[in-house]
C-alpha positions in Angstrom: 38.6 3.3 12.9 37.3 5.3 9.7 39.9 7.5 7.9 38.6 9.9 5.9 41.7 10.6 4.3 44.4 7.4 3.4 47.7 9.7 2.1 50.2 7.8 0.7 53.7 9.4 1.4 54.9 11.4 3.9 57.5 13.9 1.6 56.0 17.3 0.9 53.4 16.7 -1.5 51.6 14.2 1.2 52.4 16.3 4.3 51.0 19.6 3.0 47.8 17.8 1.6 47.5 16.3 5.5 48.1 19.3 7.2 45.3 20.8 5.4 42.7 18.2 5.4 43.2 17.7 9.3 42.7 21.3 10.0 39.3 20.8 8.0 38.4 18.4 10.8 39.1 15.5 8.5 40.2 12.5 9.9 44.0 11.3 8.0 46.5 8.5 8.2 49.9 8.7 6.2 51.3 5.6 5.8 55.2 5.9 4.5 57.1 2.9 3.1 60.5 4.5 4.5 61.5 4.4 7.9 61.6 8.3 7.9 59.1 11.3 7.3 60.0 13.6 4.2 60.5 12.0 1.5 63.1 12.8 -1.1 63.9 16.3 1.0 64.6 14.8 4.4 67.2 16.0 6.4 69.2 14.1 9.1 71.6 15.5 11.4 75.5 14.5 11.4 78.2 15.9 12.9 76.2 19.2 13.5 75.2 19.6 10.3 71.8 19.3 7.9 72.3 17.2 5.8 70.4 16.7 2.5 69.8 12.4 2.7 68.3 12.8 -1.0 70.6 15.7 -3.2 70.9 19.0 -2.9 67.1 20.7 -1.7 67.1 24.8 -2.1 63.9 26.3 -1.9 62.9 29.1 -4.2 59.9 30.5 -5.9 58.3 33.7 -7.5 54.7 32.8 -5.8 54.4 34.7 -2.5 51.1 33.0 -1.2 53.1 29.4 -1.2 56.6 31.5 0.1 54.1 32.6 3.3 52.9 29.2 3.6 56.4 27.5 3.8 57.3 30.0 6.0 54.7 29.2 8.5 56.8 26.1 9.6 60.0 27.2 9.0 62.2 30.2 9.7 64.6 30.3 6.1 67.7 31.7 5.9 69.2 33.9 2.8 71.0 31.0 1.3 72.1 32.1 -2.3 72.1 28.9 -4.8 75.9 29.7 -6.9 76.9 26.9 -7.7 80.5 26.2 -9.4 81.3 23.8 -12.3 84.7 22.3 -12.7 85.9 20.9 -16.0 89.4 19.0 -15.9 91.7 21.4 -14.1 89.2 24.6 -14.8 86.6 26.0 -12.3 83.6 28.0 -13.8 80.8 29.9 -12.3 77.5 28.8 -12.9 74.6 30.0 -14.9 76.5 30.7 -17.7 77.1 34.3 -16.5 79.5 37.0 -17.2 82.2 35.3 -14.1 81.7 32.2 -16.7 82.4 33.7 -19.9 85.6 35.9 -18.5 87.3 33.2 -17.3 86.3 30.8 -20.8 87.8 33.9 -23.1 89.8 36.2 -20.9 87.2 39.0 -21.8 85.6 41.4 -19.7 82.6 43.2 -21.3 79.1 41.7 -22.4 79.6 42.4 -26.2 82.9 40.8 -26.4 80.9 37.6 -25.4 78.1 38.0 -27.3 80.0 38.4 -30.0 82.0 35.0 -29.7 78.9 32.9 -28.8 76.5 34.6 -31.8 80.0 34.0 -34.3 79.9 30.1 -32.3 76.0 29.6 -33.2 76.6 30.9 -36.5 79.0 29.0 -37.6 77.3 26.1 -36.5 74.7 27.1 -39.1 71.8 24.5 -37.1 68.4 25.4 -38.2 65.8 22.4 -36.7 67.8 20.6 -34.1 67.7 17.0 -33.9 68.7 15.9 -30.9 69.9 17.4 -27.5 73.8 17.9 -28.7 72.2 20.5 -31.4 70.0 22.2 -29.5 72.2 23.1 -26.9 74.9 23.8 -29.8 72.2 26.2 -30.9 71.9 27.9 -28.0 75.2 28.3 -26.2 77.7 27.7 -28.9 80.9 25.1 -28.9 82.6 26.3 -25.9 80.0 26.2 -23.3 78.4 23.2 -24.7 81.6 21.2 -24.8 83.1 22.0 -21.3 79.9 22.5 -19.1 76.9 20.8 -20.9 78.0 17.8 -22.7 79.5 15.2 -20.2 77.3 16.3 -17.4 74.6 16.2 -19.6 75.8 12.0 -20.8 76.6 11.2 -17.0 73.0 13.2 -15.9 71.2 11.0 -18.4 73.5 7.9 -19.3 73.1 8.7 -23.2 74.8 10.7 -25.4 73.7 14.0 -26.1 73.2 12.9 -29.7 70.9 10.0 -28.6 68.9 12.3 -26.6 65.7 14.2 -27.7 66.1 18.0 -28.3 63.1 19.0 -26.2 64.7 18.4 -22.8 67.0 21.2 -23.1 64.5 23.8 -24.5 66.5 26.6 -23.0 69.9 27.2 -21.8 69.9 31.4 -19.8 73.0 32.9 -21.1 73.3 35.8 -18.4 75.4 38.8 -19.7 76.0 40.1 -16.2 78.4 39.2 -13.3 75.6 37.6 -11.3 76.3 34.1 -10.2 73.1 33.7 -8.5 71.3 30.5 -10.1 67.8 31.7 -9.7 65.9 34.3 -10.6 62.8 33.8 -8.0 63.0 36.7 -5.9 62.4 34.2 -2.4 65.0 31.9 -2.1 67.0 30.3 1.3 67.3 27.2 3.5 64.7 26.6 6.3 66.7 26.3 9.5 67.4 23.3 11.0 66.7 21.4 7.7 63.7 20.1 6.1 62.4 17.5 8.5 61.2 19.5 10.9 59.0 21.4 8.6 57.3 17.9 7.8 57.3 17.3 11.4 55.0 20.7 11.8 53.2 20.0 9.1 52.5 16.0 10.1 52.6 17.0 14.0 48.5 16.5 14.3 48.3 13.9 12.1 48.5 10.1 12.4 51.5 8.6 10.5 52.7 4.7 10.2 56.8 4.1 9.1 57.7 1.3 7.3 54.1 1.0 5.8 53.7 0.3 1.8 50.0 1.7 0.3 49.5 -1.7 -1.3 50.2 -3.3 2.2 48.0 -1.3 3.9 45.3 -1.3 1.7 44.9 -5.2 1.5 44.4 -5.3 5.3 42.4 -2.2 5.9 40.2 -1.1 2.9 37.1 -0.9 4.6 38.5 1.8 7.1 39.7 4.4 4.4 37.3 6.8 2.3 39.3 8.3 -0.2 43.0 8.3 -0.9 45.4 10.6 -1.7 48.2 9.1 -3.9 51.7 10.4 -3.9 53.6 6.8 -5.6 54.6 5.3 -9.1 51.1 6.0 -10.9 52.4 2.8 -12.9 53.1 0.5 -9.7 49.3 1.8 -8.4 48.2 0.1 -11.9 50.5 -3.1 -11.2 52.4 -2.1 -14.0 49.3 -2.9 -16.5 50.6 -1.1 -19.4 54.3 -1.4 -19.0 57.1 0.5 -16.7 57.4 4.3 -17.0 61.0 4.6 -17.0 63.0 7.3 -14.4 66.4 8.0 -13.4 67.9 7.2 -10.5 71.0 8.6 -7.7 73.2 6.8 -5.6 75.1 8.9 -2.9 78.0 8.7 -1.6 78.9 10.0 2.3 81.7 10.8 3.6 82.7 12.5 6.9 86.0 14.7 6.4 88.2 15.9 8.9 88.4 19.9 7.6 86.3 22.4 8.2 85.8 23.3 4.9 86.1 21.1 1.7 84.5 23.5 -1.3 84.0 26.5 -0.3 80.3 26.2 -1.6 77.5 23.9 -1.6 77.2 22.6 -4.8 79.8 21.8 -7.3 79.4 20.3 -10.8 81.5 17.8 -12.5 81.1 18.3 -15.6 84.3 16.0 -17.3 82.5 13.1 -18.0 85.3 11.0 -17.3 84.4 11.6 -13.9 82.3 9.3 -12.6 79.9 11.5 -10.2 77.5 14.5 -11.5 78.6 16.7 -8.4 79.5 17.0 -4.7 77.3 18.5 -2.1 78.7 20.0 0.9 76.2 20.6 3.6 77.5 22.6 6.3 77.5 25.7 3.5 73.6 25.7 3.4 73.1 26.6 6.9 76.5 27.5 9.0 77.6 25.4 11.0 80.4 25.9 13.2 82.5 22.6 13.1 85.5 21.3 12.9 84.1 18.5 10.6 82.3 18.2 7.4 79.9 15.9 5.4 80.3 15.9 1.7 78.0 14.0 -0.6 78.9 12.6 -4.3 76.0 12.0 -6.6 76.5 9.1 -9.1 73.1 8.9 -11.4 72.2 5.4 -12.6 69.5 3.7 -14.5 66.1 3.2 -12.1 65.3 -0.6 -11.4 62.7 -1.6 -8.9 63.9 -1.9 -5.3 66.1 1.9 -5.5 63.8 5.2 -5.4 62.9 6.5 -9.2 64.4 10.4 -9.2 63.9 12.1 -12.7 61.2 11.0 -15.3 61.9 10.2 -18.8 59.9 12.9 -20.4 60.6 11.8 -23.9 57.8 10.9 -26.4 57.7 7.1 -25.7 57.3 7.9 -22.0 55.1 10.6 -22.2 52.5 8.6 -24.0 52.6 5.8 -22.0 51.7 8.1 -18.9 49.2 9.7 -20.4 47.6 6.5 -21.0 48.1 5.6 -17.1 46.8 9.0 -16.3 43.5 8.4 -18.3 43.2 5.6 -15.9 43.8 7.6 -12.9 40.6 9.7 -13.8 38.7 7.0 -14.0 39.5 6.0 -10.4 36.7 6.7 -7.4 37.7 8.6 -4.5 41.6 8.2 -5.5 43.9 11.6 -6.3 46.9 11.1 -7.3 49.3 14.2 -6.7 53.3 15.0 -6.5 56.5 13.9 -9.2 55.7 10.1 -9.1 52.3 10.1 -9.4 52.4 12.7 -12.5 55.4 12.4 -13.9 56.4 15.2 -13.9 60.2 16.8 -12.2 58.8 19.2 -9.6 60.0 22.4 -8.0 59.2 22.1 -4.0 57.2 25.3 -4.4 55.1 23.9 -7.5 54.8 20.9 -5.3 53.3 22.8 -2.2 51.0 24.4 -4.6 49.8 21.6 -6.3 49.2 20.3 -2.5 47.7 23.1 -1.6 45.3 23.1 -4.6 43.9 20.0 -4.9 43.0 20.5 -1.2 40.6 22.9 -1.8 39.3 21.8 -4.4 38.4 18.5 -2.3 37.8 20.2 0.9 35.2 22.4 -0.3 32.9 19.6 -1.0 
């Protein structure tokens, strides 16, 4: 057997990459150290219902080529992403929208809260933020900032804002209208029938081992792969050489619940940080489902340690260096690409993630 394509990781990144090179004629093999297809956006069926295995997946871009593409191998449904935010006893729409600011001031009109969150900002009197806290302060004012960024932000992170560096909030949308849609991308929905079976179009012609680490495969079958696409830590691929790239991580929580309806939406924030979880996902509102039943998720976030799957990349200074470093010996690989949010470090929106794919695929299959 002769591969000419080893790709390591069967979530989107991987299965878009494969898809592509097969219909090139090349020969591929995705080897997956989970026991699933899909990566961190597979979907598993329970009780009737989608659910998202990983957090909360909504598909949205502004690029229409990658929109037609997705669309190819999966009909999508006109899910709207509003999520809610609830701070002690108080429920806010989120963005930060005109439904938000009503309910934080009893106002009604757009200037009424400009005015109190310009005289907030003012007051403040912030001119080079230092850390996270003061950015944010100098962007949305006390009120927002103190009920719906700062303990989310702590749990999100496990810092405090004031230990934080100011560059990861480097805007916060104020939206002066009553639109409590949470992205601006004009496509946006669910593909029905969740996630997997788009990875299982995409993989259908393509060879794919479960339960099979890169490093494991590689140290028995070397000699039968040509090049490699990459889709893992970029630090674990360097045995950790230069030191550990440091990520955050999620623990979820499942729980089947005998109503038909728990929320009332998919995605609600917990933004008291004296609550322990960042939100609760309830997946029966991304794609109806008619049941009597539902399955609710709570997302806990936690420091990364080898063994539990690395979610959000540091991207602070320290971290940033250190990748570039790893990344400078990525280059200098042969016949190795390294592609996707693990292998560059990078948080990744699924439709930057199918282009990225999508990209480096023709620039390889060309040749």
């Amino acid at each position: 057997m002769k591969y000419d394509f080893l790709i390591a990781g069967a979530g989107l990144f991987g299965a878009v990459f494969a898809n592509e090179a097969t219909k090139a004629g090349k020969r591929c093999l995705v080897v997956e150290k989970r026991s699933h297809i899909g990566g961190n956006i597979y979907t598993k069926n329970i009780e009737g219902i989608n659910v998202h295995q990983y957090g909360a997946h909504i598909f949205h871009t502004s690029d229409k080529k990658v929109w037609d593409y997705i669309n190819r191998f999966a009909q999508f449904n006109h899910y709207i992403n509003s999520p809610v935010a609830i701070y002690k006893d108080e429920l806010y729409n989120l963005p930060f929208n005109m439904n938000t600011f009503s309910k934080l001031w009893n106002i009604k009109t757009p200037k009424e809260a400009y005015d109190i969150i310009s005289a907030q900002i003012k007051g403040l009197d912030i001119k080079t933020p230092a850390n996270l806290e003061e950015q944010a302060l100098s962007l949305v004012g006390t009120d927002v900032y103190e009920k719906l960024i700062k303990g989310y932000t702590k749990k999100q992170w496990g810092r405090d804002c004031r230990e934080l560096p100011a560059f990861i909030i480097k805007r916060l949308p104020l939206r002066f209208t009553y639109d409590n849609n949470y992205f601006n991308d004009p496509y946006q929905g669910i593909p029905v029938g969740g996630y997997t079976a788009i990875i299982e179009k995409l993989l259908e012609k393509t060879e794919v081992k479960l339960n099979t680490a890169y490093r494991e495969f590689m140290g028995l079958h070397s000699d039968e792969v040509d090049k490699v696409i990459y889709t893992g830590m970029i630090d674990e691929f360097f045995d950790f050489k230069l030191g550990m790239l440091e990520y955050r991580s999620l623990r979820f929580e499942n729980e089947i619940l005998d109503t038909d309806n728990f929320q009332g939406c998919a995605v609600v924030n917990y933004t008291d940080e004296n609550v322990p979880y960042t939100r609760i996902i309830e997946h029966k509102h991304f794609e109806y489902a008619n049941t009597l039943r539902t399955v609710i998720s709570r997302e806990y976030p936690c420091e990364w340690k080898e063994g539990i799957e690395p979610y959000y990349p540091v991207n602070d200074d320290k971290n940033n260096a250190l990748y570039h470093e790893y990344e400078k010996l990525s280059k200098a690989q042969d016949k190795v690409y390294f592609g996707g949010r693990l292998a560059q470090y990078r948080y990744y929106d699924m439709d930057k993630v199918v282009a990225a794919a999508l990209e480096l695929a023709e620039s390889i299959l060309k040749n």
